[in-house]
Wavefront OBJ file of the C-alpha trace (Angstrom):
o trace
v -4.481 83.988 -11.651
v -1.070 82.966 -13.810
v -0.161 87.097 -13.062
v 0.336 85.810 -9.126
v 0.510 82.733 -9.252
v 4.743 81.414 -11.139
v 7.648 80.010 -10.521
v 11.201 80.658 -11.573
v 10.914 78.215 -14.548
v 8.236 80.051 -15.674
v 5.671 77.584 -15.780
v 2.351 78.321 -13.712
v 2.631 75.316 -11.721
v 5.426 72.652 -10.703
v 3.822 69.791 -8.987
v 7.078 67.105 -8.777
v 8.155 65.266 -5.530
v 11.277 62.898 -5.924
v 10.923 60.075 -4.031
v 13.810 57.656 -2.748
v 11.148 54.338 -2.843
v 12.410 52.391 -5.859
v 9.150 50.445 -6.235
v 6.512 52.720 -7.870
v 4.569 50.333 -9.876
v 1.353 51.208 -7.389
v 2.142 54.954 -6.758
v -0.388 57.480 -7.360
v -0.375 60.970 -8.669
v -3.841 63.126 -8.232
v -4.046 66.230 -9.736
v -7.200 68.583 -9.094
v -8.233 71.372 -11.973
v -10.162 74.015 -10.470
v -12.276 75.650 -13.830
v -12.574 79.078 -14.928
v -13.812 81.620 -13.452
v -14.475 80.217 -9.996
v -12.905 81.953 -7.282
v -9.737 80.676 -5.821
v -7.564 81.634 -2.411
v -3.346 81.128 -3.175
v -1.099 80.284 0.065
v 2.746 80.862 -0.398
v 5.212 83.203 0.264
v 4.728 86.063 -2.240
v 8.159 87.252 -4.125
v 8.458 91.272 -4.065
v 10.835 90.295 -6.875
v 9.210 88.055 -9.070
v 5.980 89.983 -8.442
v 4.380 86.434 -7.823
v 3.997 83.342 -5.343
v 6.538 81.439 -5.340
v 7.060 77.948 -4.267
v 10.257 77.302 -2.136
v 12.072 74.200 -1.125
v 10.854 72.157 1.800
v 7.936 74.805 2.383
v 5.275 72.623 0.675
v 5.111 74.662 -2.424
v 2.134 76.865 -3.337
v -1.424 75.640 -2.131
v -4.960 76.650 -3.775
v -7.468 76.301 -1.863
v -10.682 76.736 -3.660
v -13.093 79.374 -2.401
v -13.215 82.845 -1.362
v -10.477 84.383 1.166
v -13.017 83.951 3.910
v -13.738 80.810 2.937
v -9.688 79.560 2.652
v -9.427 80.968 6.509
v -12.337 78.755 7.352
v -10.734 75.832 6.017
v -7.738 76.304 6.984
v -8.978 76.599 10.719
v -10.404 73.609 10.176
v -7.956 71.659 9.278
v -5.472 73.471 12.129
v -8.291 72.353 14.603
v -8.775 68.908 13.867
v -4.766 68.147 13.781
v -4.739 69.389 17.267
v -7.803 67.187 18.280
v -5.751 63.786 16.568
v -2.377 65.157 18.270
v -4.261 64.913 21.624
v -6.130 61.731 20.900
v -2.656 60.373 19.662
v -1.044 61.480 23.245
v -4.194 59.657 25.389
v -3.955 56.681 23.687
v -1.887 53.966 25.594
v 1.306 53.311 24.232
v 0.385 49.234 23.484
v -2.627 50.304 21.345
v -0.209 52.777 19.874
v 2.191 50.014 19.266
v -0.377 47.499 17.732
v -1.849 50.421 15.417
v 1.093 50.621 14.177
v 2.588 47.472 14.094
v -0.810 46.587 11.625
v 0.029 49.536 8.949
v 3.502 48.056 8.742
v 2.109 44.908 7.976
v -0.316 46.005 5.700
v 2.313 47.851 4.026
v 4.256 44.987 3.507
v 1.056 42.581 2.531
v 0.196 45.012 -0.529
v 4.148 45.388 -0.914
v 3.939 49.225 -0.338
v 7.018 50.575 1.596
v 7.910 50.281 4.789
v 10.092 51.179 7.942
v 10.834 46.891 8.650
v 11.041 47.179 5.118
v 13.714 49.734 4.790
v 15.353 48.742 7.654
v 15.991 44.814 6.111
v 16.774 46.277 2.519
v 19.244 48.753 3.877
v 20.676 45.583 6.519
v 21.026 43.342 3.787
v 22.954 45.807 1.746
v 25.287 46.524 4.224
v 26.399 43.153 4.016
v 26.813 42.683 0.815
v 29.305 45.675 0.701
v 31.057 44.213 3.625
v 30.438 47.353 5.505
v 30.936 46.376 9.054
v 29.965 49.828 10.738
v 26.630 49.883 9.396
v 26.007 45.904 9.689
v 27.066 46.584 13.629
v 24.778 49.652 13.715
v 21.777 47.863 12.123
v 21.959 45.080 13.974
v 21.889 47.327 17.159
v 18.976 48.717 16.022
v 16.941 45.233 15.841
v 18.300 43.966 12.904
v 17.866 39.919 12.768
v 20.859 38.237 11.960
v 19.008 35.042 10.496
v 16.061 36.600 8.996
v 16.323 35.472 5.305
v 15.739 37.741 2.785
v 13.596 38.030 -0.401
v 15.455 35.087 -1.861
v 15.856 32.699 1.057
v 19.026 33.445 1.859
v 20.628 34.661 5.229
v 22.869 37.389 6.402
v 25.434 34.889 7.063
v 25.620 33.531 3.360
v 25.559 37.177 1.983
v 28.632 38.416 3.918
v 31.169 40.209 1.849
v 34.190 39.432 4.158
v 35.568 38.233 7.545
v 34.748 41.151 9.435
v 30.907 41.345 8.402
v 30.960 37.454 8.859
v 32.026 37.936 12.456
v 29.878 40.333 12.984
v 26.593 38.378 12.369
v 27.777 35.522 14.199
v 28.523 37.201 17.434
v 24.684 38.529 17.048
v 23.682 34.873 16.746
v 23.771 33.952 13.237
v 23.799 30.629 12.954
v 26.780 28.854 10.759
v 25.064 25.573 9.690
v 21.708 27.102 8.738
v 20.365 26.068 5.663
v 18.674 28.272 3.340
v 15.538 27.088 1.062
v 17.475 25.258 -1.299
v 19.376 23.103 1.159
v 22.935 25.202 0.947
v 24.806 26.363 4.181
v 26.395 29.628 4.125
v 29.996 27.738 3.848
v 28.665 26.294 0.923
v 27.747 29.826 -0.973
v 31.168 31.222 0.706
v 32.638 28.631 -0.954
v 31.522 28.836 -4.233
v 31.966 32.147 -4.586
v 36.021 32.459 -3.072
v 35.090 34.674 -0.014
v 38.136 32.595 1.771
v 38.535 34.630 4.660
v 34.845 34.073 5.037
v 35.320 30.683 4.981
v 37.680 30.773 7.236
v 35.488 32.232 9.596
v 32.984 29.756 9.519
v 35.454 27.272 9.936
v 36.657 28.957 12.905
v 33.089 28.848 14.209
v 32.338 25.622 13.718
v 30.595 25.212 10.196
v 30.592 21.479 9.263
v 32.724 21.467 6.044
v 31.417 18.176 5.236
v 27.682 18.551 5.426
v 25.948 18.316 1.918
v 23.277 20.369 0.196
v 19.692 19.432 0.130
v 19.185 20.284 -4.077
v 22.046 18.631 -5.282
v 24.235 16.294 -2.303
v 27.266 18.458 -2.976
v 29.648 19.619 -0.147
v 31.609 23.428 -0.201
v 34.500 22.063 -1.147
v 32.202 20.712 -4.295
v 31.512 24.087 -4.497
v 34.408 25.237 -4.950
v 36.069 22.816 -7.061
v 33.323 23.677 -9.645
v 34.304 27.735 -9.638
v 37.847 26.740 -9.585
v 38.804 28.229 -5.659
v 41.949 26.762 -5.277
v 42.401 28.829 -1.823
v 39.349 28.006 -0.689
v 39.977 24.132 -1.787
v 43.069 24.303 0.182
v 41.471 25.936 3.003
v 38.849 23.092 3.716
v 41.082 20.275 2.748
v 43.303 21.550 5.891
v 39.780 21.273 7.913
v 39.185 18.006 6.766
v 36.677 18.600 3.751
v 36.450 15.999 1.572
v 34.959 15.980 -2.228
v 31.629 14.347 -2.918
v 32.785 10.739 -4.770
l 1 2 3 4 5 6 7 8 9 10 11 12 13 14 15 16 17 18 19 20 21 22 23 24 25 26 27 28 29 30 31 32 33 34 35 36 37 38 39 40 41 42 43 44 45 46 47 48 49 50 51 52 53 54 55 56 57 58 59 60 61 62 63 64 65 66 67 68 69 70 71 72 73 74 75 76 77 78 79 80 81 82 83 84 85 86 87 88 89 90 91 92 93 94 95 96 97 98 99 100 101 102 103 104 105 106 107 108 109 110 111 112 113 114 115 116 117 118 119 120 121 122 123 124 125 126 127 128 129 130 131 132 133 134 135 136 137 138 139 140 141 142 143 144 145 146 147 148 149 150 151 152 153 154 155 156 157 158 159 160 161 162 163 164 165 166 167 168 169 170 171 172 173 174 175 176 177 178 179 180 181 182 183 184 185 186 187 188 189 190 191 192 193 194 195 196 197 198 199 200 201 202 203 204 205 206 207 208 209 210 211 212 213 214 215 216 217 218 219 220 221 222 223 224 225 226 227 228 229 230 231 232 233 234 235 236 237 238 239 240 241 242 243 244 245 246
């Protein structure tokens, strides 16, 4: 078998797939050993130059399909025969069932924390704004994108924007400038603290209340940013009427 059966490494078999999921603490990897002597059926595309099968990119590699060639046909049929049998299933099915299937795998997916496209979707959203790239944050929220669904921490879109442009953004699609997140802060408040002024003066623009206090500690954004030392910012919302927590 390893005479027709290689790879240009030179190794009988190369099983890796990269994947681009971060999260692999509950990945898998099964590997099936097919002992000595029993007889075996190879699909690939066979190398007149190597003298051997050899896997290619985005072909699926070499398969072994255990059995005689007869057998490997069989199977194979099989297989070809009941994918056409779910693709016409699939197609009779009305499109709500369709939609509910699956709308119940994503949230399973996301119930065992296993990836997913809502997933994705909110990871790749939520990084957009954090790089203050406006194109993508427009495209995403196109696409469905909420712009006050909180993230993994609590905190929304709004709070997270990198600059004035990506804060616009989410407020023309509705984000809301006084929301709180699940410690009590607005997104002025975070803005604030961390000297995104033209952010801030965003929010102002749009009607933030530069006086309202957090829930955790009774501190307002110009408390905020009086403790990181904005001076900007502190001049910003003293011009808007903000006034420091006695």
């Amino acid at each position: 078998m390893a005479k027709v059966i290689g790879d240009r490494s030179g190794s009988l078999r190369v099983d890796w797939k990269i994947s681009s999921h971060e999260e692999l603490e509950d990945s898998r990897f099964n590997e099936r050993m097919v002992p000595s002597g029993v007889k075996a059926c190879v699909v690939g595309l066979y190398s007149e130059k190597d003298n051997a099968i050899v896997p290619q990119a985005d072909t699926g590699g070499v398969r072994m399909i255990r059995g005689s060639r007869e057998e490997a046909l069989e199977f194979l049929r099989d297989k070809r025969s009941s994918s056409v049998i779910a693709a016409v299933i699939f197609l009779l099915v009305p499109a709500p069932v369709t939609y509910a299937i699956l709308m119940h795998r994503e949230r399973y997916n996301e119930a065992h924390h296993e990836p997913s496209v809502r997933g994705d979707r909110a990871e790749a959203f939520g990084a957009a704004v954090k790089a203050g790239n406006v194109a993508a944050v427009r495209e995403a929220l196109k696409r469905g994108a909420s712009a006050n669904a909180p993230d993994e921490n609590g905190q929304f879109p709004l709070a997270n924007a990198a600059n004035g442009p990506t804060a616009t953004a989410l407020i023309e699609a509705g984000a809301k400038v006084n929301a709180r997140n699940r410690d009590g802060d607005t997104p002025i408040m975070d803005a604030a603290g961390q000297g995104h002024a033209d952010v801030v003066r965003v929010l102002i623009a749009h009607g933030a209340n530069v006086n309202e206090k957090s829930g955790d500690h009774g501190k307002t954004a110009y408390d905020y940013a009086a403790y990181s030392d904005q001076e900007e910012v502190m001049k910003m919302l003293r011009e808007a009427g903000a006034r420091p927590t006695p």
